[in-house]
Backbone as a printed PyTorch tensor [residue, N CA C, xyz], in Angstrom:
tensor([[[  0.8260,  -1.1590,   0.0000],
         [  0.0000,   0.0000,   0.0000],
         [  0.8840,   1.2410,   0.0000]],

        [[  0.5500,   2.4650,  -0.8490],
         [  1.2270,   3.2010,  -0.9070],
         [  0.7310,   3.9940,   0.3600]],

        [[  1.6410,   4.9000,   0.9890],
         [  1.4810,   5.5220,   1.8070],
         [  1.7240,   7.3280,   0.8740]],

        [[  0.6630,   8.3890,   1.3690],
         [  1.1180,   9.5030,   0.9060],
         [  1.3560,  10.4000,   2.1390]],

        [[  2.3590,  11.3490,   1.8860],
         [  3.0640,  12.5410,   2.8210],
         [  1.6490,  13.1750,   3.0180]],

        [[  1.7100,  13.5770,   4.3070],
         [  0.7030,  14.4220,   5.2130],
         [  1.3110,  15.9400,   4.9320]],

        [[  0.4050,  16.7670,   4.2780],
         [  0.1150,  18.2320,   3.8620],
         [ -0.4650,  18.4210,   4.2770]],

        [[ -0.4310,  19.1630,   5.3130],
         [ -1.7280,  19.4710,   6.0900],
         [ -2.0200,  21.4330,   5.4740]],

        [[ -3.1840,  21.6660,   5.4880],
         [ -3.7750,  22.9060,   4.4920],
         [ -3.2010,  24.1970,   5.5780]],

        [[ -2.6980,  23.7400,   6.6210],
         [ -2.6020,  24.8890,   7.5760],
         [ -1.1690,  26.0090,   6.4120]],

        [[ -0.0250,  25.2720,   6.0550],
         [  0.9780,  25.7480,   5.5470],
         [  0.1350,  26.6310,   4.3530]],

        [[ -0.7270,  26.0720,   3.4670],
         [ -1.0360,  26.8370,   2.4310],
         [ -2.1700,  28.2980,   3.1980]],

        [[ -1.9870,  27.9280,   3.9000],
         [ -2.9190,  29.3180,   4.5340],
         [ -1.9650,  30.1060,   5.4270]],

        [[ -1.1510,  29.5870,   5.8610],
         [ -0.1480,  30.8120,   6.4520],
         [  0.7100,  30.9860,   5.2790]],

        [[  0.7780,  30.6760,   4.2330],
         [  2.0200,  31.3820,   3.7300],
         [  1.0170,  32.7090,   3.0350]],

        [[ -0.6790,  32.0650,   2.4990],
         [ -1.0750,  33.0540,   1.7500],
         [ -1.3120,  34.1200,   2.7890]],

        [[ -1.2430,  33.5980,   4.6030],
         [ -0.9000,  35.4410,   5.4770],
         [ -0.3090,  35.8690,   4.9810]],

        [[  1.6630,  35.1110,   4.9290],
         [  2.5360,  36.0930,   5.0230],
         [  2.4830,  36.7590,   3.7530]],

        [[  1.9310,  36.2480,   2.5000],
         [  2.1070,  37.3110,   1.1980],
         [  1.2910,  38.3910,   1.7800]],

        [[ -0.3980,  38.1190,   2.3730],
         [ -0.5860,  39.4190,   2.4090],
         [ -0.0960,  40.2240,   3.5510]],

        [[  0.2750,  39.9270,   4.4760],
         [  1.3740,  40.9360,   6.0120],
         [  2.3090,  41.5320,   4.7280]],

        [[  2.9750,  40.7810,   3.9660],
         [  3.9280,  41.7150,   2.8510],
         [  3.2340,  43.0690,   2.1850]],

        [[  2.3520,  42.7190,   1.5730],
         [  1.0550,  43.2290,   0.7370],
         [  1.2540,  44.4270,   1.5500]],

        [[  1.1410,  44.5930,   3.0020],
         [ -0.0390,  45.6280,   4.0020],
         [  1.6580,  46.4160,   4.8050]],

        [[  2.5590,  45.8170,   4.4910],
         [  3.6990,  45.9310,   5.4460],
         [  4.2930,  47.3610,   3.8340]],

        [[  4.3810,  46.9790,   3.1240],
         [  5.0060,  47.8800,   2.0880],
         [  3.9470,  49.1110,   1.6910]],

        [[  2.7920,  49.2010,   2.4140],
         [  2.2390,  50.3130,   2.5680],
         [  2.6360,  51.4110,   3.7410]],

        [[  2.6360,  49.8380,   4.6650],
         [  3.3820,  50.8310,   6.2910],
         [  4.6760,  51.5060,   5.5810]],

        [[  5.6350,  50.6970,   5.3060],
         [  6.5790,  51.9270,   4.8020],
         [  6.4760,  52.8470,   3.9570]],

        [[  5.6730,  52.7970,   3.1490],
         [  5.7450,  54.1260,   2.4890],
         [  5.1480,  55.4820,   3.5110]],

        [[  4.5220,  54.9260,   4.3890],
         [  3.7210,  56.1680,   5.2570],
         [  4.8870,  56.2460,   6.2620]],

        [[  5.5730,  55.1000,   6.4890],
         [  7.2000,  56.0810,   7.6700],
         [  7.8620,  56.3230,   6.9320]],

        [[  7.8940,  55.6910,   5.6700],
         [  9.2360,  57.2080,   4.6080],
         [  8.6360,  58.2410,   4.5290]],

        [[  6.7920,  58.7140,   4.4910],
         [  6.6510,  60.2180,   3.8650],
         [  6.5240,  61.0250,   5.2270]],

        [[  6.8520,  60.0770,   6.5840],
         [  6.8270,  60.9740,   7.9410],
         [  8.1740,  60.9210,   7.9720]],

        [[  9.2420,  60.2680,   8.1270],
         [ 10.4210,  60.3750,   8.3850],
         [ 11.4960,  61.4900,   7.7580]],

        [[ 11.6110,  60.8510,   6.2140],
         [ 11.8550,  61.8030,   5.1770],
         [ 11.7540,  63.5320,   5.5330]],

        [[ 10.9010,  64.2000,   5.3170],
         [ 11.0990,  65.8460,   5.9130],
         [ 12.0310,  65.8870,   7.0390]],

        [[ 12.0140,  64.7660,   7.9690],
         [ 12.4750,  65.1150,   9.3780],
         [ 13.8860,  64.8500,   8.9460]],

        [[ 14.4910,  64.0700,   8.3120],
         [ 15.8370,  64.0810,   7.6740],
         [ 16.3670,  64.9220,   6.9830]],

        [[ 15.2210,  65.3100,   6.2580],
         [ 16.1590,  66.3940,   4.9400],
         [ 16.0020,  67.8940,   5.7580]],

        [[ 15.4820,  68.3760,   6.7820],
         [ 15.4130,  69.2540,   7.4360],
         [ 16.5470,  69.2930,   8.3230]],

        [[ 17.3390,  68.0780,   8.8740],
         [ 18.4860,  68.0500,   9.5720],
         [ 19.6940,  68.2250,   8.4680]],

        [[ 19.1310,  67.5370,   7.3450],
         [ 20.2900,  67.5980,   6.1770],
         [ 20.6490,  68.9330,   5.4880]],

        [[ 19.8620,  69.2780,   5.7430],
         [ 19.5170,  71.0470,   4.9590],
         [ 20.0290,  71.8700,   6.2390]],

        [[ 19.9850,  71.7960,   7.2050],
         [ 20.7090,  72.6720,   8.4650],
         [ 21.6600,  72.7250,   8.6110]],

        [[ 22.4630,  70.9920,   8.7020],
         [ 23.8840,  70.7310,   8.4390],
         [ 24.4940,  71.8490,   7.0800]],

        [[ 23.6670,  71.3010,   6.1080],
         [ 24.4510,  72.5510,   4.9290],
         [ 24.2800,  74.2050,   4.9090]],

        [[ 23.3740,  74.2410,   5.5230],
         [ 23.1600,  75.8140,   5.6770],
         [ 24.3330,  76.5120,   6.5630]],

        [[ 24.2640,  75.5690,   7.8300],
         [ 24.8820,  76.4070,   9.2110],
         [ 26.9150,  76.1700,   8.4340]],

        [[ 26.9320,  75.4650,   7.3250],
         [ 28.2140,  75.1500,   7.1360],
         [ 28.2820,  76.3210,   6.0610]],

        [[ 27.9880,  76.5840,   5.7860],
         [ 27.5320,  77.6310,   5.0290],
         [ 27.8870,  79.1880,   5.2690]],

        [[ 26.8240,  79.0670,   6.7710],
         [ 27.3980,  80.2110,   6.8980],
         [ 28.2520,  80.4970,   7.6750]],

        [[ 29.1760,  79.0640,   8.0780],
         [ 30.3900,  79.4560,   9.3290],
         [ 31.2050,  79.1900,   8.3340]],

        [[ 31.4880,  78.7170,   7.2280],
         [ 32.4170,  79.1160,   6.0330],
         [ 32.1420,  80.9490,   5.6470]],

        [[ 31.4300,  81.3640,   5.6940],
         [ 31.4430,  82.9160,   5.1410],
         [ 32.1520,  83.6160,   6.8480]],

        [[ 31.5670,  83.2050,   7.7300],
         [ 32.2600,  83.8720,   8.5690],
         [ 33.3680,  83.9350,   9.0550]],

        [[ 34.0470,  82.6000,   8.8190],
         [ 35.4950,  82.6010,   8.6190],
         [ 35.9650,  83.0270,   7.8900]],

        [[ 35.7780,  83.0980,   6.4290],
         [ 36.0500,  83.7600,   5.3250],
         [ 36.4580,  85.6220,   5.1940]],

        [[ 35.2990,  86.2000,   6.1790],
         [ 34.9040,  87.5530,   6.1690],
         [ 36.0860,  87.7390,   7.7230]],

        [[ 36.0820,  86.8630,   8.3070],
         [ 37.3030,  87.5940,   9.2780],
         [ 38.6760,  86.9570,   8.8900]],

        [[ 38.8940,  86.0170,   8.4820],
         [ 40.0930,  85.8840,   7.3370],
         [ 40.4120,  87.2030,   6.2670]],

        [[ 39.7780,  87.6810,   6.0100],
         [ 39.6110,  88.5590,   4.8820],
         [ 40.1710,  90.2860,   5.9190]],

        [[ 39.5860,  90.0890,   6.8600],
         [ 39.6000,  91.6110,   7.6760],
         [ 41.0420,  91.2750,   8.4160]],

        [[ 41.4670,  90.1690,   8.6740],
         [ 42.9240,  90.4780,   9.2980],
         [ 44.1760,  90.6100,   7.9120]],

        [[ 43.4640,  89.9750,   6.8810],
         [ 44.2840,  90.0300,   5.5510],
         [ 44.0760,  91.7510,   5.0930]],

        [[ 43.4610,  92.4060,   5.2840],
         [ 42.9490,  93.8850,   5.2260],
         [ 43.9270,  94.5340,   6.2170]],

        [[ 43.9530,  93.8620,   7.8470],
         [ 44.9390,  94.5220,   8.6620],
         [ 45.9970,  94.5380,   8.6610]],

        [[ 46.5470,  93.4840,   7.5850],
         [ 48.1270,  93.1350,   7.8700],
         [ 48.0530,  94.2260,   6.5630]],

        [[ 48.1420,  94.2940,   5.7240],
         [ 47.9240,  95.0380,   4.1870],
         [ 47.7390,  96.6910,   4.6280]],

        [[ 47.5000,  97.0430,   5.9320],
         [ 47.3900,  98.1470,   6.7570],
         [ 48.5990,  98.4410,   7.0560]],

        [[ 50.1410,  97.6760,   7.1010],
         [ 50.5640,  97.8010,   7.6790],
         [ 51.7810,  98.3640,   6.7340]],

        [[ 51.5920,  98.2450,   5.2240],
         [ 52.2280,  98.0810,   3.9450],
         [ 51.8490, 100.0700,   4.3010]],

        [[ 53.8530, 100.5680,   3.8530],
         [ 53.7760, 102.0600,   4.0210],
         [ 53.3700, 102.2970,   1.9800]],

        [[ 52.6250, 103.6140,   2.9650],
         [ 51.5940, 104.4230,   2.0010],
         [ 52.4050, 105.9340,   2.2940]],

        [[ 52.7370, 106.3340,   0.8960],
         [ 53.4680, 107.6020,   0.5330],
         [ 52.0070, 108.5530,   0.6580]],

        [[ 52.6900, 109.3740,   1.4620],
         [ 51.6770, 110.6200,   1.9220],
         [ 52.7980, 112.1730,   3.0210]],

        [[ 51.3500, 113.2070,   2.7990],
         [ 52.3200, 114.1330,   3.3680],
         [ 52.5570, 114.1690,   4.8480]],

        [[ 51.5290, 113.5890,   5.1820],
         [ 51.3580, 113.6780,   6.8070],
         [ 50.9890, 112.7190,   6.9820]],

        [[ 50.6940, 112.5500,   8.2640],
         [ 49.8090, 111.6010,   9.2100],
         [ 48.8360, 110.8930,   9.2400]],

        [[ 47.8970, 111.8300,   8.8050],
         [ 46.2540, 111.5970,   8.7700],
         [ 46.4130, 110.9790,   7.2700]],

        [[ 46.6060, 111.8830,   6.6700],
         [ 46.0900, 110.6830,   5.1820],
         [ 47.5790, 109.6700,   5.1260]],

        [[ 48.3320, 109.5310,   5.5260],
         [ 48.8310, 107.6390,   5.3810],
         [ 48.2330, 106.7380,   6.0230]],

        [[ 47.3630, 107.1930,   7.3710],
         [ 46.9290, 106.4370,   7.9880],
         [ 45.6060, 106.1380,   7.2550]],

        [[ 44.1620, 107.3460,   6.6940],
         [ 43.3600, 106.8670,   5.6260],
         [ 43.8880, 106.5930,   4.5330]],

        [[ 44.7350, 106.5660,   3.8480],
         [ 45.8300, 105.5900,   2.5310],
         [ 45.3110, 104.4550,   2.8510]],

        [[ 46.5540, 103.7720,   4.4280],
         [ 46.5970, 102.6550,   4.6650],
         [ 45.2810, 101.9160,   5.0410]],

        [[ 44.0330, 102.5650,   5.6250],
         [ 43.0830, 102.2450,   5.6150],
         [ 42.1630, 101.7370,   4.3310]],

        [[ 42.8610, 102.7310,   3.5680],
         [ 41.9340, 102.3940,   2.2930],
         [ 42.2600, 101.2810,   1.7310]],

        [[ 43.4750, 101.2540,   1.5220],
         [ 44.3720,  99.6800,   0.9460],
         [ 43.9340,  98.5730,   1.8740]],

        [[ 43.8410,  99.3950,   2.8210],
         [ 42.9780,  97.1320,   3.9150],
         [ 41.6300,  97.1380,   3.2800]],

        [[ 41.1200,  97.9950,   3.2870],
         [ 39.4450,  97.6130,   2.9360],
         [ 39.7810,  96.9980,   1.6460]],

        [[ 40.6250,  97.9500,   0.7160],
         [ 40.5470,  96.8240,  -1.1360],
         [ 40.9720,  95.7760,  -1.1110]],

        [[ 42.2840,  95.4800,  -0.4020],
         [ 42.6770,  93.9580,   0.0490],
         [ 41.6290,  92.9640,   0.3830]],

        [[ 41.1410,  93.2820,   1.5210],
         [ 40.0230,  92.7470,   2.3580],
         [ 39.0020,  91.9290,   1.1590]],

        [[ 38.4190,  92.9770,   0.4130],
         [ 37.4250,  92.6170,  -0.3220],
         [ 38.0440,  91.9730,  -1.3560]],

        [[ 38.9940,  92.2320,  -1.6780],
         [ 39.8490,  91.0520,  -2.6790],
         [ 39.9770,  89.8240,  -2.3880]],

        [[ 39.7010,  89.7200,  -0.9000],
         [ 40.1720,  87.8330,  -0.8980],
         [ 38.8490,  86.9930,  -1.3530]],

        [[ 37.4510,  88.5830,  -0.7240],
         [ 36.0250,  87.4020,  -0.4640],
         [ 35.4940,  87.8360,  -1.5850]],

        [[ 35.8900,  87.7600,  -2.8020],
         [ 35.5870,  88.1170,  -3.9990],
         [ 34.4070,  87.5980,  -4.4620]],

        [[ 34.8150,  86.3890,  -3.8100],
         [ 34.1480,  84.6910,  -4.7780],
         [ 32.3290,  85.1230,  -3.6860]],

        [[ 32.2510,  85.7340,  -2.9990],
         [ 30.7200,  85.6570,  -2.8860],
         [ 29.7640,  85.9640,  -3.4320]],

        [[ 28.5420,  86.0390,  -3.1400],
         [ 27.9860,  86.5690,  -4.2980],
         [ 27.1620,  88.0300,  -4.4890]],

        [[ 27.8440,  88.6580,  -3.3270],
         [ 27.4060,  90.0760,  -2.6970],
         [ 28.8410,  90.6260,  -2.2900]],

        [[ 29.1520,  91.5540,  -2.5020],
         [ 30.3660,  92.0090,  -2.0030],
         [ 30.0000,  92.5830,  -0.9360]],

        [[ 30.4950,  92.1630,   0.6960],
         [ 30.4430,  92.7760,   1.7140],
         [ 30.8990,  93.9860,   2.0120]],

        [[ 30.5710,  95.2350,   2.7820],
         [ 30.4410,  95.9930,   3.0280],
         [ 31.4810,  96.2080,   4.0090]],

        [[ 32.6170,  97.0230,   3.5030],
         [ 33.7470,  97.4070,   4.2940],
         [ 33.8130,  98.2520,   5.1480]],

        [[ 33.9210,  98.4640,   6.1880],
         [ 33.9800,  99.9720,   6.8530],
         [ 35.3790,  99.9340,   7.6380]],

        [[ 36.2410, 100.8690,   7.4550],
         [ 37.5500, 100.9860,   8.2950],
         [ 37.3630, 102.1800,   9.6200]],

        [[ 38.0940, 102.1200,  10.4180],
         [ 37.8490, 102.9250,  11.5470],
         [ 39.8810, 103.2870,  12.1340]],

        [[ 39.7770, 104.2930,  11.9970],
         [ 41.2760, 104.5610,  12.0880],
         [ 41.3790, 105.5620,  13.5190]],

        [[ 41.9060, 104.9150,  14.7390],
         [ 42.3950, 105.7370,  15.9980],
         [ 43.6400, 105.8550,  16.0180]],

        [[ 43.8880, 107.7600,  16.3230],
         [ 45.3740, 107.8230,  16.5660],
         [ 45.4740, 108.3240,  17.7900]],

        [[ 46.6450, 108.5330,  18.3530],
         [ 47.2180, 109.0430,  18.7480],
         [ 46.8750, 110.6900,  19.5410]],

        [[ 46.6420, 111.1480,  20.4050],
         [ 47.0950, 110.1830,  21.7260],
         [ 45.9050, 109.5710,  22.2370]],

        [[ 44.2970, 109.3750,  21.8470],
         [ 43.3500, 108.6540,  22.5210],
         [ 43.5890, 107.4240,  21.6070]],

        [[ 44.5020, 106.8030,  20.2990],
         [ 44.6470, 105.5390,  20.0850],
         [ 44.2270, 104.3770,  20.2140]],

        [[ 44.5600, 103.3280,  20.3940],
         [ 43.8710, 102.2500,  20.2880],
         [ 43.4020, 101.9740,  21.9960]],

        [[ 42.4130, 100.9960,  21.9540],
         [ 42.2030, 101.1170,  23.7140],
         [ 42.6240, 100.0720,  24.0750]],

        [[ 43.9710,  99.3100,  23.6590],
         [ 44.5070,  98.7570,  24.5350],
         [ 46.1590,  98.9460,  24.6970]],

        [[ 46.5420,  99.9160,  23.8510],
         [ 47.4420, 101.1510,  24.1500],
         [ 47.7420, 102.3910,  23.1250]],

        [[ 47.3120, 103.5490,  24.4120],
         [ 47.1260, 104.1850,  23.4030],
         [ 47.9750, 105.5290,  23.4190]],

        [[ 49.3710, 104.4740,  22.9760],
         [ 50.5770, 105.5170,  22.2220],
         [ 50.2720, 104.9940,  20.3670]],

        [[ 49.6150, 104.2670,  20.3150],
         [ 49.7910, 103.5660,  18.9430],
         [ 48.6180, 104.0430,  18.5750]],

        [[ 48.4460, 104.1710,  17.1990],
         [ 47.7180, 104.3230,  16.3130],
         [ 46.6200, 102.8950,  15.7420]],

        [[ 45.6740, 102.7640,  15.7950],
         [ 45.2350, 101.5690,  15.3880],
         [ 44.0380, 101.8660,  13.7470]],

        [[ 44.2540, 100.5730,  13.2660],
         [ 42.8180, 100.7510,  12.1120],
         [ 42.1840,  99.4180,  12.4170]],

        [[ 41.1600,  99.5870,  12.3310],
         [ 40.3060,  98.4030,  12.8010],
         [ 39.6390,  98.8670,  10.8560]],

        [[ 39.2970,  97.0150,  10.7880],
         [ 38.5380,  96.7230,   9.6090],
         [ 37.6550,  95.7340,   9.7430]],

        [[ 36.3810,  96.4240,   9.2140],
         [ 35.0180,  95.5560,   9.8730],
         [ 34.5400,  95.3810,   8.8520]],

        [[ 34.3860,  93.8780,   7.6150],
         [ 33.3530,  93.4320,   7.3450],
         [ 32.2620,  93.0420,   7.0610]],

        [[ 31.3670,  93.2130,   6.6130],
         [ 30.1450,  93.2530,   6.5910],
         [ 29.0000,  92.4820,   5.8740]],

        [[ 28.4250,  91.2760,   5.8350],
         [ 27.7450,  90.4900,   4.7070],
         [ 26.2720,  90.4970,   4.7630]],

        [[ 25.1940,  90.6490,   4.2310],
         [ 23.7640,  90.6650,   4.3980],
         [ 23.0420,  89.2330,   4.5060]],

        [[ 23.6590,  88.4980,   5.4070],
         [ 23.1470,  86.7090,   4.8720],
         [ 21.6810,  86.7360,   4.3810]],

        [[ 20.9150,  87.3820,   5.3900],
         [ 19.3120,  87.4570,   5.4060],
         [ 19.3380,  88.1480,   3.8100]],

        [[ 19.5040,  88.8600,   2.9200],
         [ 19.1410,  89.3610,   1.7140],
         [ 19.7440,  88.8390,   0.5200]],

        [[ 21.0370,  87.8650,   0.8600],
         [ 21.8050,  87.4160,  -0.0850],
         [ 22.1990,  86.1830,   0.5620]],

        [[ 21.6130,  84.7660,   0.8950],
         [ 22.4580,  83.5580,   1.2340],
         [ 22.7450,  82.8610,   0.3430]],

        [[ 23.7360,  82.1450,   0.6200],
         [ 24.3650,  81.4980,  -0.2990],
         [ 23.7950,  79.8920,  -0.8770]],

        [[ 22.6790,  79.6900,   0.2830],
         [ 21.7950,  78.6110,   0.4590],
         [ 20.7010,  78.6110,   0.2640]],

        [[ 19.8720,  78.2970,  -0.4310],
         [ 18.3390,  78.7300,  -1.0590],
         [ 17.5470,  78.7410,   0.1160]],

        [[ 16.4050,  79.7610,   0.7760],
         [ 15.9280,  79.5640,   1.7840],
         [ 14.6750,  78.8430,   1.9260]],

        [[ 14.6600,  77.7200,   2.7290],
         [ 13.4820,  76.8710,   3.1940],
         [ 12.2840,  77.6700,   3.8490]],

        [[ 10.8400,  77.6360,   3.7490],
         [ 10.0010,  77.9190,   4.4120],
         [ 10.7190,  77.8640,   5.8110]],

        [[ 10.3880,  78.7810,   6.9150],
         [ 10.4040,  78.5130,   8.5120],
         [ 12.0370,  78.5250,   8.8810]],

        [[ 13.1680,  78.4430,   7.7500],
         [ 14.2510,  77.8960,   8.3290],
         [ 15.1110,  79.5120,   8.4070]],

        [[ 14.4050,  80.3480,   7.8060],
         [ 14.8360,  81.6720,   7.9370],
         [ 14.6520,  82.1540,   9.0890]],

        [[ 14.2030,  82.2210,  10.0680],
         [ 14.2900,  82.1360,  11.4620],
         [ 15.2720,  81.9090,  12.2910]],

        [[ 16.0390,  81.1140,  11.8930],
         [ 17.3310,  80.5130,  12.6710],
         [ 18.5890,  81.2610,  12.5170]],

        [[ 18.5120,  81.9670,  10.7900],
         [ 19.8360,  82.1050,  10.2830],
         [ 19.6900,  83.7170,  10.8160]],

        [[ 21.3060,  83.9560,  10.9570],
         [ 21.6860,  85.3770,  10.9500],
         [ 20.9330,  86.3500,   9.8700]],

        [[ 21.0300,  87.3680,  10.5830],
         [ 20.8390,  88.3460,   9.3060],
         [ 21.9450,  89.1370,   8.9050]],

        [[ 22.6310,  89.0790,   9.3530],
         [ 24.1160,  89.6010,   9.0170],
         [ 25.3140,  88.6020,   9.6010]],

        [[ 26.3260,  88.7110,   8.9620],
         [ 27.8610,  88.3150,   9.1580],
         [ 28.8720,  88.9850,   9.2160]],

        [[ 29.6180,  89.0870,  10.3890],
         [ 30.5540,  90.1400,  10.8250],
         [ 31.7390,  89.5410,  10.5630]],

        [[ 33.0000,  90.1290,  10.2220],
         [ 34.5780,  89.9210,  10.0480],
         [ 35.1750,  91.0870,  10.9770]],

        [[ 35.5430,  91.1120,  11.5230],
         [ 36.4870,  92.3840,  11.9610],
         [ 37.8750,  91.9640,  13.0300]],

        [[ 39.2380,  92.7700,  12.3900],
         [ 40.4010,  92.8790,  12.7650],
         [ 40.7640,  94.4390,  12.9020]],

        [[ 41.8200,  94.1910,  14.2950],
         [ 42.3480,  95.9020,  14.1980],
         [ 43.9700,  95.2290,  14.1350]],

        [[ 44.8040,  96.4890,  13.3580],
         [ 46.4300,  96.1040,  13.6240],
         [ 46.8900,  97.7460,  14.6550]],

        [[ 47.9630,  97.6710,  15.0470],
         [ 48.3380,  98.8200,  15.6910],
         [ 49.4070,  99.0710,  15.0620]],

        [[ 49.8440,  99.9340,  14.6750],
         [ 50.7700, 100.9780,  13.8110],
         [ 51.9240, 102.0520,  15.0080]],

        [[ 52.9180, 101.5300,  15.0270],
         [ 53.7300, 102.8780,  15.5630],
         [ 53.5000, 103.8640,  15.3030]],

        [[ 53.0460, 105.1760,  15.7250],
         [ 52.8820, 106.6600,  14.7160],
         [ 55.0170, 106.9640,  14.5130]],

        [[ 55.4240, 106.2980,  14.8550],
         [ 56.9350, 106.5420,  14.6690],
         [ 57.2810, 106.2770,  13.1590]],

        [[ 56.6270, 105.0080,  12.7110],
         [ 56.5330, 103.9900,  11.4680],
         [ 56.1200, 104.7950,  10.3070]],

        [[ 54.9770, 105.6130,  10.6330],
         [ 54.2500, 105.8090,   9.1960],
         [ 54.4530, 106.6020,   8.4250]],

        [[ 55.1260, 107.6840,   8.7790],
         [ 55.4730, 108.0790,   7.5690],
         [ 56.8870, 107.8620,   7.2780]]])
């Protein structure tokens, strides 16, 4: 007598569960990718923004001590006062020469103390301070997200001072 293998119908009914748990399971993920997703690319988009703009701000005070040292380069003049606005003027064009590559040219302002109220941390010397200036809020370099404009600066500061012997300059 032949004997036949025991199939019992239970296997053909759990496997046709697990196709459909598959079926119902690849819906669940698509609804935690379209919740998850924003919450990622919103961390991903911050990461690039905030790098963004601590690259310009390094950039813009890189740029203002490259302005101060370039302050320090003698400027033919008759007196005092204008070698010292000369040399002022030559840091600000320097300055803006390094951060060329942005896409707003920042806003230079020099500030020149002499002698004898000078610099305030001594003031036999002459100082020029060079300050920087970038509009992030009107010009970023990062396309702005709904809501994420909130976070970011509205401006970016650079600023360096050098001190000058008044013995030196002319």
């Amino acid at each position: 007598m032949k004997t036949r293998a025991f199939k019992p119908r239970l296997r053909k009914r759990n496997g046709a569960r697990r196709n459909g748990n598959l079926n119902r399971q690849r819906g669940v993920a698509a609804i935690e990718f379209a919740l998850a997703f924003p919450l990622f690319f919103a961390i991903l988009y911050g990461i690039v923004m905030y790098s963004m703009i601590f690259l310009v701000q390094h950039s813009l005070t890189a740029a203002a001590a490259e302005g101060a040292r370039a302050a320090l380069v003698y400027q033919n003049a008759a007196n005092t006062s204008a070698a010292l606005t000369s040399r002022a003027n030559a840091a600000c064009t320097r300055a803006l020469a390094v951060v060329n590559w942005l896409t707003q040219a920042p806003q230079c302002t020099q500030t020149v103390s002499t002698a004898p109220a000078g610099c305030s941390s001594n003031t036999a010397m002459d100082c020029v301070q060079i300050t920087l200036s970038y509009p992030w809020s009107s010009k970023p370099l990062v396309p702005p997200l709904p809501l994420m404009g909130l976070i970011s600066p509205t401006s970016l500061v650079g600023q360096a001072t050098v001190q000058i012997d008044p013995v030196n300059i002319l």
